[in-house]
C-alpha positions as CSV (number, residue, x, y, z in Angstrom):
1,X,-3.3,-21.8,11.6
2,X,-4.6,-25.4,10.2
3,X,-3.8,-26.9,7.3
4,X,-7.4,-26.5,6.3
5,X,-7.7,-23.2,6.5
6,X,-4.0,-22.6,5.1
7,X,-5.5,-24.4,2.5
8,X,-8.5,-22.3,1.6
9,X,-6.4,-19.2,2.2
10,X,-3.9,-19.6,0.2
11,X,-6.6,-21.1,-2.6
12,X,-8.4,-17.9,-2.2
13,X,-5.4,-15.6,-2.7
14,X,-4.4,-17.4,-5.4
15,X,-8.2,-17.4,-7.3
16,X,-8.3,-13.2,-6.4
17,X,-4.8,-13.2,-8.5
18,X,-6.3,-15.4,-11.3
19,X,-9.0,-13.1,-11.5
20,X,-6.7,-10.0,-11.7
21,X,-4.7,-11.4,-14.7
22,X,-8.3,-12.3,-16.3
23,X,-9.4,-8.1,-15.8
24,X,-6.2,-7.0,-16.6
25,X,-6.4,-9.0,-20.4
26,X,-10.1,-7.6,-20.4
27,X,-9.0,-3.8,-20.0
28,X,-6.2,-4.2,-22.3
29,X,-8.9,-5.4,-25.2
30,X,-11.0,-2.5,-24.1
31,X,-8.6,0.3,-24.5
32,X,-9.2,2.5,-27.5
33,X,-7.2,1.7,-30.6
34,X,-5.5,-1.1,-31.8
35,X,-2.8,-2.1,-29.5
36,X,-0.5,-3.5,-31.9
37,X,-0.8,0.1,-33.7
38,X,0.4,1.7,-30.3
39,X,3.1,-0.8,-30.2
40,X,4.4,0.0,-34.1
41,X,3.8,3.9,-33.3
42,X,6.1,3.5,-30.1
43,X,8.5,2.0,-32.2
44,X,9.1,4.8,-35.3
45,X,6.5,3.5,-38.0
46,X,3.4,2.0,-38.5
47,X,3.6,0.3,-41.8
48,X,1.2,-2.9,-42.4
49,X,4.5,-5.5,-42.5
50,X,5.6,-4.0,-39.0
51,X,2.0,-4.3,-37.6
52,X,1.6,-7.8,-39.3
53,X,4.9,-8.8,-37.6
54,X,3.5,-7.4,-34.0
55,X,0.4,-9.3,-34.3
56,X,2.2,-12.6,-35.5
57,X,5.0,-12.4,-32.1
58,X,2.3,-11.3,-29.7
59,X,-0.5,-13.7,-30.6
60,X,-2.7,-10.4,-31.3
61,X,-4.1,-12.4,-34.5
62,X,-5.4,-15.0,-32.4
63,X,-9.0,-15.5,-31.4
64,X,-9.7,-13.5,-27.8
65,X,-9.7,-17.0,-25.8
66,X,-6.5,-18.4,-27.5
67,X,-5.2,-14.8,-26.4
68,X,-6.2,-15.2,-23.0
69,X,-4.7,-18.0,-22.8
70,X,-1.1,-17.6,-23.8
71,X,-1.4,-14.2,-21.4
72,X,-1.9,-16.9,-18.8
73,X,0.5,-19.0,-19.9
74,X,3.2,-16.1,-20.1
75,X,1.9,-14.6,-16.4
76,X,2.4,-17.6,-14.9
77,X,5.8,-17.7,-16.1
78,X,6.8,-13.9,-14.7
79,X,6.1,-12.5,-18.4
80,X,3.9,-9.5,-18.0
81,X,4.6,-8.4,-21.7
82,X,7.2,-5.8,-22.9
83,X,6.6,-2.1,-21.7
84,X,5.8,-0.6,-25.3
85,X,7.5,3.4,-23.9
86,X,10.1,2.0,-22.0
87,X,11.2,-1.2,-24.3
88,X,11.7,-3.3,-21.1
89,X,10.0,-6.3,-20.0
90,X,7.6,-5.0,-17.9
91,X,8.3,-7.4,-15.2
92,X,12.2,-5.6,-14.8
93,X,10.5,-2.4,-14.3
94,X,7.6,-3.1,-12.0
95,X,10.1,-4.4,-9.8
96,X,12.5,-2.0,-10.1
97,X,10.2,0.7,-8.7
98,X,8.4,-1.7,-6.1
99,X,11.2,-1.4,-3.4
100,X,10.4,2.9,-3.2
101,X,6.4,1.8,-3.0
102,X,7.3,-0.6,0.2
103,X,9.6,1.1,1.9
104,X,7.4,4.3,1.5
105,X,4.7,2.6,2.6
106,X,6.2,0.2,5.0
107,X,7.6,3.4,7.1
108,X,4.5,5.0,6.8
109,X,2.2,2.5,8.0
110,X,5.0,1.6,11.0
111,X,4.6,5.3,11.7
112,X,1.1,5.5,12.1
113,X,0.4,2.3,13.6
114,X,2.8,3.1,16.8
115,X,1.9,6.7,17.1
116,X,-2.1,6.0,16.1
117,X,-2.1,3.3,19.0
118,X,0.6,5.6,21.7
119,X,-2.3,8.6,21.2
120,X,-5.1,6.6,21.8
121,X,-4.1,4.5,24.6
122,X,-2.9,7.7,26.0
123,X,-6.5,9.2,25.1
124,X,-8.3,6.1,26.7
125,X,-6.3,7.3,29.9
126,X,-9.4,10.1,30.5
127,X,-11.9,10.1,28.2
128,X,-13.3,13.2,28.8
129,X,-9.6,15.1,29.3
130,X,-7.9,17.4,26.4
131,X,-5.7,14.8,25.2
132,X,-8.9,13.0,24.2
133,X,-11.0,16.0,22.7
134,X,-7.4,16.9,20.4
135,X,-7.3,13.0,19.3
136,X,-11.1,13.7,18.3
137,X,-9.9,16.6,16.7
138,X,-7.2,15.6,14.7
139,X,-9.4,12.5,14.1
140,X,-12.0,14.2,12.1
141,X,-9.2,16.3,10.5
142,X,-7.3,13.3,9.0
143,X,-10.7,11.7,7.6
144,X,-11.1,14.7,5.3
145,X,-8.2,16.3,4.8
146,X,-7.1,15.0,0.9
147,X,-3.7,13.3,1.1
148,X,-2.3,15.4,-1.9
149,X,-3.2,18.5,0.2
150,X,-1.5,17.2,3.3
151,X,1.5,16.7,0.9
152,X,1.3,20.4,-0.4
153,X,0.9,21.9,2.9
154,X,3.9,20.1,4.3
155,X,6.0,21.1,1.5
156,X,5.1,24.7,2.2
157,X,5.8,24.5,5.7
158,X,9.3,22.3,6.0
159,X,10.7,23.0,2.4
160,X,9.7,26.8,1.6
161,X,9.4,28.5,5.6
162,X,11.4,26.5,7.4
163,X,14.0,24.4,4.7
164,X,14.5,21.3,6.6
165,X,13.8,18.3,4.1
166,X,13.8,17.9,0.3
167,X,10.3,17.7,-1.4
168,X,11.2,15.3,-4.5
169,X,12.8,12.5,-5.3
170,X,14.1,9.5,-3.0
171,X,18.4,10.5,-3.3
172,X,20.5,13.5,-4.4
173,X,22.5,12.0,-7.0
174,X,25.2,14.7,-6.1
175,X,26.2,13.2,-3.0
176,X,28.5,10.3,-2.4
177,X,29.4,8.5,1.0
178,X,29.0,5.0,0.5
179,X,26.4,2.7,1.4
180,X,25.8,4.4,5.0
181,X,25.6,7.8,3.6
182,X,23.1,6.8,0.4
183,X,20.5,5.1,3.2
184,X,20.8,8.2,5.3
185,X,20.0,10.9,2.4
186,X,17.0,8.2,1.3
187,X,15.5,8.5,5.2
188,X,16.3,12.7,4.3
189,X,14.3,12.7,1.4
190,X,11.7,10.0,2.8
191,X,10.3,11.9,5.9
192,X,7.7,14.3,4.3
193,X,6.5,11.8,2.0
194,X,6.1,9.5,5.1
195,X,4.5,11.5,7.0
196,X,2.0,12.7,4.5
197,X,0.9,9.2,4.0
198,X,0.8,7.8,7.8
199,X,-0.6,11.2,8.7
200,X,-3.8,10.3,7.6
201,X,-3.9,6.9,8.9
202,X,-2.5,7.8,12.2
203,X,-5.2,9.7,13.2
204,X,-7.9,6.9,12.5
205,X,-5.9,4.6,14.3
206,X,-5.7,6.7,17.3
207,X,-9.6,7.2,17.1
208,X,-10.1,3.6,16.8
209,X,-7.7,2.6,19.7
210,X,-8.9,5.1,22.1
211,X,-12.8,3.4,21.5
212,X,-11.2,-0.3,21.6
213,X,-9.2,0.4,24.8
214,X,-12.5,2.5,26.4
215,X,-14.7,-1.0,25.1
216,X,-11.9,-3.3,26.6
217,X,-11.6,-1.2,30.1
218,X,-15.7,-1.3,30.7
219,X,-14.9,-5.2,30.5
220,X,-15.6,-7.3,33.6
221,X,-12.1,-9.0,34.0
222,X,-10.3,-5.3,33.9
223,X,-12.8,-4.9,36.8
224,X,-11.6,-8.2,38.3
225,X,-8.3,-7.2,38.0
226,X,-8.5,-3.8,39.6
227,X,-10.3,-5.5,42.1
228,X,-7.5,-7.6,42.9
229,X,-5.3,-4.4,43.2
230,X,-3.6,-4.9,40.0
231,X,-1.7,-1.3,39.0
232,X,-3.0,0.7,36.1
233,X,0.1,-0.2,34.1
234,X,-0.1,-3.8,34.2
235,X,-3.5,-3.5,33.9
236,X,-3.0,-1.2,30.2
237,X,-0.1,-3.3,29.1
238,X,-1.2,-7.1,30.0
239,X,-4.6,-6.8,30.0
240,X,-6.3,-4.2,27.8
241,X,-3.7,-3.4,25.5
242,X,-3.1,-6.4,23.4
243,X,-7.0,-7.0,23.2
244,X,-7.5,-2.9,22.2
245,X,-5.4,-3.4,19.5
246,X,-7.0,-6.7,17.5
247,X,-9.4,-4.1,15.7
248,X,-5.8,-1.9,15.0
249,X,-4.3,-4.9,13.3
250,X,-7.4,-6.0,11.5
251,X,-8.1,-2.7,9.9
252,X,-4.6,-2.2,8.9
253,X,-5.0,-5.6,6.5
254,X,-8.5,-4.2,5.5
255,X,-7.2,-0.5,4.7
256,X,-3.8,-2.0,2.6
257,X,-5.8,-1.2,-1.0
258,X,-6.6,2.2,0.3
259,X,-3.0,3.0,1.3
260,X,-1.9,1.9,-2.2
261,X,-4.0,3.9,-3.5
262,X,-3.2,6.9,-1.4
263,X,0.7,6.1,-2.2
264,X,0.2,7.1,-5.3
265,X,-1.0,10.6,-5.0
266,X,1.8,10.7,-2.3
267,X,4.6,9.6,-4.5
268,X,3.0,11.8,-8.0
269,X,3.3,15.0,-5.1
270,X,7.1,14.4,-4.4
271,X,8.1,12.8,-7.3
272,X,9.0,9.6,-5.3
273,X,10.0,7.0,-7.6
274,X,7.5,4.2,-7.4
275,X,4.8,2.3,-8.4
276,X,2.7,5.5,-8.7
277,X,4.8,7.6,-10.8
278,X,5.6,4.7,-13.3
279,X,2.1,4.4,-13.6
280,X,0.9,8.0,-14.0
281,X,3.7,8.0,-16.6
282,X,2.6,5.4,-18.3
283,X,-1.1,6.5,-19.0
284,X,0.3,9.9,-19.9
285,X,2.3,7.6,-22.6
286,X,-0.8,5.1,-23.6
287,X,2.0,2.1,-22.1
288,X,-0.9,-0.4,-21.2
289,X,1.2,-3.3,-20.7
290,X,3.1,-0.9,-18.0
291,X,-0.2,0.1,-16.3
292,X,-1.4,-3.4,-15.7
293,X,1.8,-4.3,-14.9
294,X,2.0,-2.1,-12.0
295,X,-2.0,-3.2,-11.1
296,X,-0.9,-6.7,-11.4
297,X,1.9,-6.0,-8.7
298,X,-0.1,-3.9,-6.6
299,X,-2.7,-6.4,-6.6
300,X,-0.2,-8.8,-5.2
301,X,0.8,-6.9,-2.5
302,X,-3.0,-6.3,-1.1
303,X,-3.5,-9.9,-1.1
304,X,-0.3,-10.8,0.6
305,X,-1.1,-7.9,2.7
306,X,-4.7,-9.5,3.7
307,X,-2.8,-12.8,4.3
308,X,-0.5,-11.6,6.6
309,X,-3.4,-9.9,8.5
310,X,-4.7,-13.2,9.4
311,X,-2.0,-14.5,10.4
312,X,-1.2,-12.3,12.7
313,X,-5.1,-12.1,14.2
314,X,-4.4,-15.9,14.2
315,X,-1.6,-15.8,16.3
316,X,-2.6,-13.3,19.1
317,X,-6.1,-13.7,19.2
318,X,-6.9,-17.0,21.2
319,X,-10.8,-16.4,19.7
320,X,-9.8,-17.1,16.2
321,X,-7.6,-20.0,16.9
322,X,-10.5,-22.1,18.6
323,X,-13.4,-20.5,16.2
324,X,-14.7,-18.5,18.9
């Protein structure tokens, strides 16, 4: 990647993340109530002193621009406020409950990425064959089965009729056996919620694979090649493969939000502790500062995301390295 386009990249990512930090001051002005009155209420009493004080530390009696400002100011320094349920700084927490939110999501995306690509290349094999039609199938189920059902339904079939995983929470606390042994019971207690997540995306991957390879086999060179007496194996894994899978890599970068999102509902369904419980409990608590916390964060990690993406498009498509 050039300089230049590092450049303008990296500008761009960090203009999305000043624009973040500007909606998040917005929203926290627009909530209902005075916020310095949620603060004092968190805190035992509301008396006028106590809410005079409030105003005076946080810069609340400040006109909105002078506000926006020191919010700035205090962002750019890792200060996302103080969580008003919690009495943390709300950076401490956010990050606290990140690592659950990536690894969840990490695994999940790992898991339907290989599989997605395995089915489809396998699908591409006979277009017209069962393994194609069942990809199809499962395809169309993924696209409208809701993820929190998918969550339910797996907890009914692996917890309650046949008890082979735990359906909350990342550890048992109960257990002891070192390092070794905690990582083990967190891979326990991560498969359902795993799999409930890269379920969905697994199946559009496949679908999307299978039509990239079918595009990329009709291709002239394949032809060439197969002319030439090359073997349907060299021809899948030099040829077609690592062209079929561009649009696989691209989407994953473009999808990152939606997965997010979706890790949420996940991680509220097996009381996984991440991102998406803290912030359900904070809007059942009225913790703004929380809530945009975690939207600040999460924002973060789509952009990265979306950078990364590039990158790797950069790197193993030869089109995007010359402009093409």
């Amino acid at each position: 990647m050039t300089l230049l386009m590092l450049t303008r990249r990296l500008l761009h990512a960090f203009l999305l993340i000043l624009a973040v930090l500007v909606l998040n001051f917005l929203l926290i002005h627009l909530v209902p109530g005075d916020l310095a009155e949620i603060i004092a209420g968190k805190t035992g009493g509301a008396t006028e002193k106590i809410m005079t004080g409030i105003k005076k530390t946080d810069g609340l009696d400040e006109p909105v621009y002078v506000q926006l400002g020191l919010y700035l100011k205090k962002a750019s320094q890792g200060d996302l406020g103080q969580s008003v349920f919690y009495n943390v700084p709300v950076l401490e927490l956010v990050s606290g409950r990140a690592g659950p939110t990536i690894l969840l999501v990490a695994t999940a995306l790992l898991f339907a990425i290989f599989m997605g690509t395995m089915l489809g290349v396998l699908a591409s094999h006979n277009s017209n064959g069962i393994l194609s039609g069942l990809v199809t199938v499962v395809s169309a189920i993924g696209y409208s089965v809701p993820v929190f059902w998918a969550g339910i339904m797996l907890i009914v079939l692996f917890a309650w009729v046949y008890p082979l995983f735990p359906i909350s929470d990342m550890y048992d606390i109960t257990k002891s056996g070192g390092f070794f042994g905690r990582a083990v019971d967190i891979l326990y207690h991560l498969v359902l919620p795993a799999l409930t997540l890269g379920f969905v995306y697994l199946a559009q991957y496949a679908r999307l694979t299978r039509a990239s390879m079918l595009e990329v086999l009709g291709s002239d060179y394949i032809r060439t090649a197969r002319g030439k007496g090359a073997s349907d194996i060299r021809i899948y894994r030099h040829h077609a493969l690592r062209n079929a899978v561009l649009p696989v890599v691209t989407m994953t970068g473009i999808q990152f939000g939606s997965i997010i999102s979706a890790a949420v509902l996940v991680e509220t369904v097996f009381r996984w502790p991440g991102l998406g419980t803290l912030a359900l409990e904070s809007i059942l608590v009225r913790d703004y500062p929380t809530v945009f916390g975690v939207l600040f964060f999460t924002s973060l990690l789509v952009i990265s995301a979306k950078l990364i993406t590039e990158l790797v498009n950069w790197l193993v498509d030869p089109r995007v390295r010359t402009g093409g």
